[in-house]
Each structure stands twice: as structure tokens, then as C-alpha cells.
C-alpha positions in Angstrom: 26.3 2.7 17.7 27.4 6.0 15.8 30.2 6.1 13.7 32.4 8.9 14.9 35.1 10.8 12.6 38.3 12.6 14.3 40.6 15.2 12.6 43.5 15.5 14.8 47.2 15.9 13.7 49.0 15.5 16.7 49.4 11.4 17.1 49.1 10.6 20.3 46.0 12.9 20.8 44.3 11.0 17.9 45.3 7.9 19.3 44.2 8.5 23.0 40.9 10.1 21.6 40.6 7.5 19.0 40.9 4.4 22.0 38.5 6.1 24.9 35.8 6.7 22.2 36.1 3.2 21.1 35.8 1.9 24.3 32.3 3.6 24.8 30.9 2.0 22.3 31.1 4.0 18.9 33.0 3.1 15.7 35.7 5.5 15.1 37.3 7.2 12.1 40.7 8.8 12.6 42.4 11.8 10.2 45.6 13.1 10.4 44.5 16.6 8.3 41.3 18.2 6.9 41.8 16.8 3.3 42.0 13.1 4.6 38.9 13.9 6.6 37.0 15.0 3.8 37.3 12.0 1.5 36.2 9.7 4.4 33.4 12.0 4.9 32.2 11.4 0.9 33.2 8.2 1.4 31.3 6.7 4.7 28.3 7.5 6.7 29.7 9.6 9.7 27.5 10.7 12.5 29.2 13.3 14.0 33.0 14.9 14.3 35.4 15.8 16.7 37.8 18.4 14.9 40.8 20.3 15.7 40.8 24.5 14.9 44.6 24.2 13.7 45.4 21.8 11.1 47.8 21.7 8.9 46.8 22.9 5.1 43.8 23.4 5.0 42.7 25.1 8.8 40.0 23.9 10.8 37.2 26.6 10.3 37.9 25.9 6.8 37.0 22.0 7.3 34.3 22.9 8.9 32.8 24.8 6.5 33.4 22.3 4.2 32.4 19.6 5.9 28.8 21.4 6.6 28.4 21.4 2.6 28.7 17.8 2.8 26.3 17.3 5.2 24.4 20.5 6.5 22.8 18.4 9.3 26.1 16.9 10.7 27.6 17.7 14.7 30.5 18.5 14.6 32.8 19.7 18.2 35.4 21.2 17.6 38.3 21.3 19.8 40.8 24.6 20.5 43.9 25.6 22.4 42.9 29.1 21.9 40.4 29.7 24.5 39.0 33.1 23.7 35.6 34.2 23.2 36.3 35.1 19.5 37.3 31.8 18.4 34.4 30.1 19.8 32.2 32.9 18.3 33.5 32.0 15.0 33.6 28.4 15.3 29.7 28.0 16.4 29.0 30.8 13.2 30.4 28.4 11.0 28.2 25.4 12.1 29.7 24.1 15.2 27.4 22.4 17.3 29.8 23.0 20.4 33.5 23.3 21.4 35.8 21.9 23.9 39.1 24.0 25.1 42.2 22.3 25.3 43.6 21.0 27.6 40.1 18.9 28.3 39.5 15.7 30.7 38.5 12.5 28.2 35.3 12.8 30.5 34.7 15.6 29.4 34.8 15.4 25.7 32.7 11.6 26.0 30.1 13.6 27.7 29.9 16.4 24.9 30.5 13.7 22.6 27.1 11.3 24.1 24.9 14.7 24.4 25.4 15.9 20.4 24.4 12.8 19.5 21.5 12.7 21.2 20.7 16.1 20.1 21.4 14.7 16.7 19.3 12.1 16.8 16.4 13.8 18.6 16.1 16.2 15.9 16.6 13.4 13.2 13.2 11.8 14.6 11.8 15.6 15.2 12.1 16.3 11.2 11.1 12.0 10.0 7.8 12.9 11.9 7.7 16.5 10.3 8.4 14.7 7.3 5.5 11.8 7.8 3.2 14.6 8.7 2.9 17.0 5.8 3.8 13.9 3.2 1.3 12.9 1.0 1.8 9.1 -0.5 1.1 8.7 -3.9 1.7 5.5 -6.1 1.3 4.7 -9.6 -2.5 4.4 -10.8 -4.2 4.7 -7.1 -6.0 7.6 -6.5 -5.9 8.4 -2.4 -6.4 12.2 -1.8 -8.8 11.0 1.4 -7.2 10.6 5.2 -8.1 6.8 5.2 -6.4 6.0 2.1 -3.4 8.3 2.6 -3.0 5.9 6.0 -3.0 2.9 4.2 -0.5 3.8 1.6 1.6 4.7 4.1 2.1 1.6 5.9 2.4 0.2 1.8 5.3 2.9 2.3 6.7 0.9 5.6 5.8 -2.5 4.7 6.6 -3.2 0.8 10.4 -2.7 1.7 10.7 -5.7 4.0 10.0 -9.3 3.4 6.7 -9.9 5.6 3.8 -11.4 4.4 0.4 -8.9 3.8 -2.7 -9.6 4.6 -5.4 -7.5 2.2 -8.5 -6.8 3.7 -12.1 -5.0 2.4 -15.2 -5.3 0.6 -14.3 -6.4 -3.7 -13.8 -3.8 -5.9 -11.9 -1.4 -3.2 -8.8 -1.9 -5.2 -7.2 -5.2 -3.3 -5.2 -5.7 -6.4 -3.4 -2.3 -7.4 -2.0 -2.7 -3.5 -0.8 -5.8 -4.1 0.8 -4.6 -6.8 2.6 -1.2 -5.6 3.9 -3.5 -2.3 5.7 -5.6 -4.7 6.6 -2.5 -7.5 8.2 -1.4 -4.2 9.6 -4.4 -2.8 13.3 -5.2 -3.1 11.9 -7.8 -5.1 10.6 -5.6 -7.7 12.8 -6.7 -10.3 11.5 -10.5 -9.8 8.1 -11.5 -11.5 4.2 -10.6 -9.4 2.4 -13.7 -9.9 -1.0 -13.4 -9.2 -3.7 -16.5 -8.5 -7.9 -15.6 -8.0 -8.7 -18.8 -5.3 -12.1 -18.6 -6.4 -11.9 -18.9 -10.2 -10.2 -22.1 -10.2 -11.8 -25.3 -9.0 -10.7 -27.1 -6.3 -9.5 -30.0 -8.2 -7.0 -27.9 -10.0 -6.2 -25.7 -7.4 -3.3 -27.8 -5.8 -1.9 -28.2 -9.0 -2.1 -24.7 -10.4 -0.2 -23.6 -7.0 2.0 -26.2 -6.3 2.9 -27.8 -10.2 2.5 -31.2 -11.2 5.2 -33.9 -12.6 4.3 -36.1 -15.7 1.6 -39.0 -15.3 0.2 -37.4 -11.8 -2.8 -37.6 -13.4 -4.7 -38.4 -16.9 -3.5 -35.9 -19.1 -0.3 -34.7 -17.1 1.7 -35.4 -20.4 4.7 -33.2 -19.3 5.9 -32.1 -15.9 4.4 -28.4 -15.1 5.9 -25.7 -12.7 3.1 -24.2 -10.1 2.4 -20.2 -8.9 4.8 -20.5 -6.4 8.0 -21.9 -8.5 7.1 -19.3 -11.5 6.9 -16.7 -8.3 10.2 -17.9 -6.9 12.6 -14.1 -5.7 9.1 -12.3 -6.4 5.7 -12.0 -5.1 3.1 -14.4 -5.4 -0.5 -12.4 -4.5 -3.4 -15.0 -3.4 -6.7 -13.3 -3.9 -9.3 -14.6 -2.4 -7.5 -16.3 0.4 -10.5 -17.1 2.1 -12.3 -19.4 -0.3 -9.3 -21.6 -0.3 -10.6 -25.1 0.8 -9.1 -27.3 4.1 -6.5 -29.2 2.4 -4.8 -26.4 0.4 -4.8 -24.8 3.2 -2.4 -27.2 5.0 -0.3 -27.2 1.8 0.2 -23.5 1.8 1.1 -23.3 5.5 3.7 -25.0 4.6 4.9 -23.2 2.3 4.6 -20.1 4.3 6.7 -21.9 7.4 9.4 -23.5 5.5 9.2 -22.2 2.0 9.6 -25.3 0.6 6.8 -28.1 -1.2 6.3 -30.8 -3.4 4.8 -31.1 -6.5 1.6 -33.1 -7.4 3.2 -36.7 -8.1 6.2 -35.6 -7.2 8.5 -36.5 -4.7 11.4 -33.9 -4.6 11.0 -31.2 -2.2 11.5 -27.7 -3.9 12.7 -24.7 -2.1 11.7 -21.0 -3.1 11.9 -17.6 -2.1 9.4 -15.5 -2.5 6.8 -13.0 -0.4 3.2 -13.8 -0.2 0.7 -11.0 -0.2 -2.9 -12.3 0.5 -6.3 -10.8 0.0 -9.9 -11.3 1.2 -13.5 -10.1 1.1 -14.3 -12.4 3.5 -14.2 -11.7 7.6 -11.6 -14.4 8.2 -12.3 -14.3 12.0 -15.4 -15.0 11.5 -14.5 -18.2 9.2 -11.8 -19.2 11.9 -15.1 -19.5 14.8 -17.1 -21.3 12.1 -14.0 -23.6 11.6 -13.7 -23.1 7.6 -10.6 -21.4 8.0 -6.7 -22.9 9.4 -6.3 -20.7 12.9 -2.8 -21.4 12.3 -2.6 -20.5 8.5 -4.8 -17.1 9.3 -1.7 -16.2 12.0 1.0 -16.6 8.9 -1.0 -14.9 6.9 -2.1 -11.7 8.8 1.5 -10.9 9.9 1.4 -7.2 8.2 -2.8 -6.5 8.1 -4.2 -3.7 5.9 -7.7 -3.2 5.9 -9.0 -0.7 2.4 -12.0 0.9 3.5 -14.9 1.0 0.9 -15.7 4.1 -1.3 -18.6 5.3 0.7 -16.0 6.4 3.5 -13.6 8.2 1.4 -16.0 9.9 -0.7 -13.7 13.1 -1.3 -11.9 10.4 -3.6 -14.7 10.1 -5.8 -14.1 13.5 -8.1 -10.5 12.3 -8.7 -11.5 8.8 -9.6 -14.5 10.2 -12.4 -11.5 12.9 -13.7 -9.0 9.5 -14.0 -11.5 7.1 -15.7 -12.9 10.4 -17.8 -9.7 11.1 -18.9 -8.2 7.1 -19.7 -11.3 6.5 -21.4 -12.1 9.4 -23.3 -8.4 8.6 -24.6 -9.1 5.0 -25.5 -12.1 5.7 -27.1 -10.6 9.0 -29.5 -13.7 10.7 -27.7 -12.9 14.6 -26.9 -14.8 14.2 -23.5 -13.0 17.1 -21.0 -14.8 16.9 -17.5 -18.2 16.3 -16.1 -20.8 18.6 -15.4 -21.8 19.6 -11.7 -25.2 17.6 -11.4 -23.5 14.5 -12.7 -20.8 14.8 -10.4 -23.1 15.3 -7.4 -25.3 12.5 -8.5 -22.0 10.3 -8.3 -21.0 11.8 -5.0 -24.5 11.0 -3.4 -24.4 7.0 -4.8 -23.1 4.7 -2.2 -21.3 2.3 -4.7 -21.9 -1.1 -3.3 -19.1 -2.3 -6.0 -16.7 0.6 -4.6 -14.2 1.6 -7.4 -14.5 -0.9 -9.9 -18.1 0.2 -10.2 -17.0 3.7 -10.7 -14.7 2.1 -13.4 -17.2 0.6 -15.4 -19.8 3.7 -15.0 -17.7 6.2 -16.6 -16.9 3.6 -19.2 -20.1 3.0 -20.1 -21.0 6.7 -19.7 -17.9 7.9 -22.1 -19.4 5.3 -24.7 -22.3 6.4 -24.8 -22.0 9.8 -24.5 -22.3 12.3 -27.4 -20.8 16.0 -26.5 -17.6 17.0 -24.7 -18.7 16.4 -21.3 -20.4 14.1 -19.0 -24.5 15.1 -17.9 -26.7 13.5 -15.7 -28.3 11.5 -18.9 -24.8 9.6 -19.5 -24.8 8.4 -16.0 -26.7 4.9 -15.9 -26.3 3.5 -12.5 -26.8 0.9 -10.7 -30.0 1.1 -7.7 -29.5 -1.1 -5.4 -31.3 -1.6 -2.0 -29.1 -0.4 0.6 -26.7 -2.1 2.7 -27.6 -3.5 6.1 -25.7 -0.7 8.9 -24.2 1.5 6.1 -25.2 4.9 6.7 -24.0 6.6 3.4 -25.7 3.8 1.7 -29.4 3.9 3.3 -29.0 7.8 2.8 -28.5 7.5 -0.8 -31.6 5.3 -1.2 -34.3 7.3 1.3 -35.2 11.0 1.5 -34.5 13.1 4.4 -37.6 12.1 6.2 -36.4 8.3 6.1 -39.9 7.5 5.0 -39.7 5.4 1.7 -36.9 4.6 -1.2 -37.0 8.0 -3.1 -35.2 8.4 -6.7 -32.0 10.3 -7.0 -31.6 13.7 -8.6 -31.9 13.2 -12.2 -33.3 9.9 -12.4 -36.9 9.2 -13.4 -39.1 7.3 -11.1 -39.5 4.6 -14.5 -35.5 4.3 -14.4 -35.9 3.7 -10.8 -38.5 1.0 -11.0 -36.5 -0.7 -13.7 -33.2 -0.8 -11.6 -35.1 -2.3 -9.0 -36.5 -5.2 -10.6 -32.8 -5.8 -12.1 -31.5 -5.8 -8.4 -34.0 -8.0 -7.1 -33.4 -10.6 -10.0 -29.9 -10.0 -9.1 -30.9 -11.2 -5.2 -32.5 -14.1 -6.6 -30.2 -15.3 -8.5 -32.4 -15.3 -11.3 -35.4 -17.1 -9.4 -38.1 -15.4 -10.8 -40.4 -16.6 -8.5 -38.0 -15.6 -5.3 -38.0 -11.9 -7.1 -41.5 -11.5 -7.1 -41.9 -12.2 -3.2 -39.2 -9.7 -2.8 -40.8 -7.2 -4.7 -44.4 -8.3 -3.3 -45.5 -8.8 -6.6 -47.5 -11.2 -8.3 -45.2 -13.7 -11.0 -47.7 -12.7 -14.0 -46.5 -8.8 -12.9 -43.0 -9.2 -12.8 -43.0 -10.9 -16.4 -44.9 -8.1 -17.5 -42.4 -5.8 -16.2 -39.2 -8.0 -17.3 -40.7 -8.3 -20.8 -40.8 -4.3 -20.8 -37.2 -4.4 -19.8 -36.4 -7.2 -22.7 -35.6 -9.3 -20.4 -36.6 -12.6 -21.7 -39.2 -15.6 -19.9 -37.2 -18.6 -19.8 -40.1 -21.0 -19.4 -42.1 -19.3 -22.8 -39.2 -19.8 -24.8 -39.0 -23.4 -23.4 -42.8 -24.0 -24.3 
């Protein structure tokens, strides 16, 4: 309930006022004169005040002047023996929000009392969504000038102050990572380490361990006792990327931990307790891997408490020019290059690329393209991207790869049709995981035609140098 501050200095007023508004409900602050009012105003949050015009000292008007440079937005009724139009006048000039004439009915003062707050607090919401409205997020090293990513750092706004566990979700290289990182930067925990773990890059006979600790002799070469992810995590954030490729019995483990907040460490029996928020992130379509039974139902529930989904780059395209100006900029410093900008042609061969590795692609092609690059700004010869074929159902992506007519795969604007070609062949490789023989069905070409183009690329054959 609202806390309520009264400036009275006749006694028993205050005290009759002081009881009734009590007994509604609201927390009330009393004041014999203006001064006393005042400090309790600097002093405490006050949501509105019921003043008298004639004080002693310092009058009533002059309160409520003052008290309106302590708080512009604050009610405050003000109540009067002098019940002439004048002193009313003056009263709501000042910044009154209304007035009651003495002698008043305590009915009458609770219901002018329950309708300024409401006012009050209407308007409070009125200028929050205002507020929300016309704000535009913005944290450390992400780039969001689109609609889509401007809604996702705003619920990073709502979220990273509470103590709820995040669930990260979108394609790799959307930037899984820097989120992560400005929940917890933003976090009352901030002050407490970010531990991050990749589930994929460590096998699953270490994983347990890496997470969870071991104690000496758990295992041929456990020589000492070892903390885990979670204990060096403890009153900070622990981020799990890659959630998804976690295997069955880890997952129990962490469920666990998640439930109770508590574990044991390999060979160990002592249960340890910590406190710490989890933030989780996947590539992977976890629904999909709960109906195929690789994922815990149960785990996925603990884990997708707060869900935010990063869209890839080819749906917030208008962040693409700010992302080549910040990579232009960090790398051209790194590198002592005087690189200032990128030409228009580059820039719109970047815009119409549907980066299949989203924003760590744009990274690493800028990178390279600074590098390389020999004058003060980027051209369509320091680009070197990477073709691809495009994705199955993306739009942006099969537009990027086909002319207008839809016809056949067409080179962009400023690459050659040999550049093309090449990329190609590297992508199908890619596919095939470097089955020659697989790449050459995909390309419909014969094997003795793709060595012959692999050899023009420098691209050794494995099975000549074996012979």
C-alpha cells in the first residue's frame, strides 16, 4: 500500500487523520510543521501528502512549493479553513493536485485521498509505457538498431535483474554469448564471476567432472581434489552453451542442481550447496529433441523458465551497416590500418548475402577483408565471402543465391562467375565432410573433374599423396 505523509500541527487532527488512514490500509507518516515534513520527504519514499495551508514557520504554500522541488510528480491535498476561491486558486497554481475545506467528514478526505492515488498511479504506468516506447536498449558491444533485436534486449532489460534462469535460443553465430553476458553484467550478481562451459567441446567423459569437480583418487590421475563450473560459479552466473548436446546422465545431474542447488562431487560424498543463476543456450530445437526423447522433459521445463529466442541476421538486416562500421573500425584499430568506412557496392554486396554463420561471419569477413586490404576503404575486391547454397524455407537466403526470375544460382554483384564456381566446390566439400566422392555426386560431377578443379584451388588429393 502507499505510504502517506501528513503535515498537520494541531494534535489531535494529526492523530485522528493519522488513525482512519491507517486503518484503510496505507502506511502513514505524521509532521507536526513543514520543516519536519521536508526531511522525511528526503528521507523516505512518500507517495502522496495530505498538508495543512497554515503551519507554523514556514506556511503551507511555502511547503508545497518545496515539496514539488523534491518531487515534481508527487500528490499532494492540501487541506484549508479558509474556504475562498482565492486560496484554492493559489493552492492548485502551486502544484496541488486538490483541496479539501475544513471542517471535512474522514469520508471524505479517504475518498480524495483513494482517487489521487489512483490518479497517481495511472499516470505513473501512462509515462513507464511512454518511457518503454520511445526507449531504445543499448548494451555494451551488441549492436541492435533493428525492431527484433531492440525486443530482445528489452526483456535482457526485465530479466537480468531477477534470479530466473534464461533459456538462449537461435541459429550459432547470432550472438548467444554477448547475451549471456549483458544478463549477468546486469544482474545483481554482476560483481560475482560469469563462468562459462561450451557442452560440446568437452567429451562426455569429462563433462561431469568439469561441471560438477572431482575429489582426489576419483579416478587415475585425480592427484588433488578439483572444484567444478558450478562451485567456481557459486553468487554468479554459470552460462551452459550448448545445452542441448548435453548427454542423459548429466542431464539428471544438472536438474538437480537446478531444483535444489546443491550436488556432489565426482568421488565425493559431501553434498555442496551454491548459489548461483544459470543461463543456458542452444542451436538446437529442444522440442524437437524432447519428442525424439534425447532431451529431460523435466530438465527442458527448469531450463526454459525466462525463453529468448535471437533471430538470425537475415531478419534484422538494417543491423548489418552498423555491424561492418563496428568490426571496420575495431579492426582497422588492431591492425594500425587507416581503413575509414566501406564503399557503397561493398556495402550492398553485404546487405544482399544471407549470412548462414549470422554475425560471427560478418566478424571474420571484415577481418579478413581489413587484412587484406590496401587503401583507406573497403571495395567489392576486399570482400571474400562465403557462397553457400541456400537454406531450405529461408527467403532472404534463396534470394541471395537466384536471380529474379528464380531460374538458376546466379553470382552476386561484383563476383566473377570463376570465384563463384570455386566457392561452390568449397561448400560442397564442406557438405561432405570432406568425402570427395559424396562432393562429386552433389556437384554431378565426375571424381577425375572435381580433382581437377580442387587441384586448381590448391586443394590437395589425399589418396596421391598417400601413393
Amino acid at each position: 500500500m502507499a505510504t502517506i505523509l501528513i503535515v498537520e500541527d494541531e494534535a489531535k487532527m494529526l492523530r485522528l487523520l493519522e488513525l482512519n488512514l491507517s486503518e484503510e490500509g496505507y502506511t502513514v507518516q505524521t509532521a507536526p510543521d513543514a520543516e519536519t515534513g521536508l526531511k522525511l520527504l528526503r528521507q523516505d519514499r512518500i507517495d502522496l501528502v495530505v498538508t495543512d495551508l497554515k503551519l507554523p514557520g514556514m506556511n503551507g504554500l511555502e511547503f508545497l512549493a518545496a515539496a514539488k522541488r523534491v518531487d515534481a510528480r508527487l500528490p499532494v491535498i492540501v487541506m484549508t479553513a479558509y474556504g475562498t476561491v482565492e486560496t484554492a486558486v493559489e493552492a492548485m497554481k502551486a502544484g496541488a493536485s486538490d483541496y479539501v475545506l475544513k471542517p471535512f467528514s474522514l469520508e471524505e478526505i479517504k475518498l480524495i485521498v483513494r482517487k489521487e492515488l489512483d490518479v497517481h498511479s495511472l499516470r505513473e504506468e501512462n509515462r513507464s509505457l511512454r518511457e518503454a516506447l520511445g526507449r531504445r536498449y543499448e548494451f555494451k558491444n551488441i549492436i541492435a538498431h533493428s525492431a527484433r533485436m531492440q525486443e530482445v534486449l528489452a526483456t535482457v532489460d526485465r530479466v537480468a535483474p531477477t534470479n530466473s534462469t534464461v533459456l538462449l535460443g537461435g541459429e550459432s553465430g547470432v550472438g548467444k554469448d554477448l547475451i549471456a553476458r549483458a544478463i549477468h553484467q546486469h544482474s545483481r550478481r554482476a560483481s560475482g564471476p560469469f563462468v562459462k562451459i561450451n557442452c560440446t567441446a568437452i567429451p562426455e567423459n569429462l563433462l561431469e567432472s568439469e561441471l560438477f569437480g572431482y575429489e582426489k583418487g576419483a579416478f587415475t590421475g585425480a592427484v588433488n581434489s578439483k572444484p567444478g563450473k558450478f562451485e567456481l560459479a557459486d553468487k554468479g552466473t554459470i552460462f551452459l552453451d550448448e545445452i542441448g548436446d548435453v548427454p542423459g546422465t548429466i542431464q539428471v545431474k544438472l536438474l538437480r542442481v537446478l531444483q535444489d542447488r546443491d550436488f556432489e562431487r565426482l568421488g565425493g560424498t559431501k553434498t555442496l550447496k551454491v548459489d548461483v543463476r544459470v543461463v543456458a543456450a542452444t542451436n538446437q530445437d529442444l522440442r524437437a529433441a524432447l519428442e525424439e526423447g534425447t532431451f529431460r522433459e523435466d530438465l527442458y521445463y527448469r531450463l526454459n523458465v525466462v525463453p529468448i529466442s535471437l533471430p538470425p541476421l537475415r531478419e534484422r538486416k538494417e543491423d548489418i551497416p552498423y555491424l561492418v562500421d563496428h568490426f571496420i573500425e575495431r579492426f582497422a584499430k588492431e591492425s594500425g590500418k587507416p581503413i575509414r568506412g566501406i564503399t557503397p557496392a561493398a556495402q550492398k554486396l553485404l546487405m544482399e548475402f544471407h549470412w548462414p554463420g549470422n554475425v560471427r561471419e560478418v566478424e571474420n569477413i571484415i577481418e579478413r577483408a581489413v587484412a587484406l586490404s590496401s587503401g583507406d576503404t573497403l571495395d567489392i575486391g576486399d570482400i571474400r565471402l562465403d557462397y553457400s547454397p541456400a537454406k531450405p524455407g529461408g527467403a532472404d537466403s534463396a534470394s541471395s543465391a537466384m536471380p529474379a526470375g528464380g531460374s538458376a544460382p546466379f553470382p552476386p554483384e561484383g563476383v566473377t562467375l570463376e570465384q563463384f564456381e570455386d566457392e561452390i566446390i568449397k561448400e560442397a566439400v564442406r557438405r561432405a565432410n570432406g568425402n570427395k566422392s559424396q562432393a562429386a555426386r552433389l556437384l554431378g560431377l565426375s571424381r577425375n573433374a572435381l580433382r581437377y578443379r580442387l587441384a586448381k584451388l590448391g586443394v590437395p588429393d589425399e589418396e596421391n599423396s598417400r601413393q
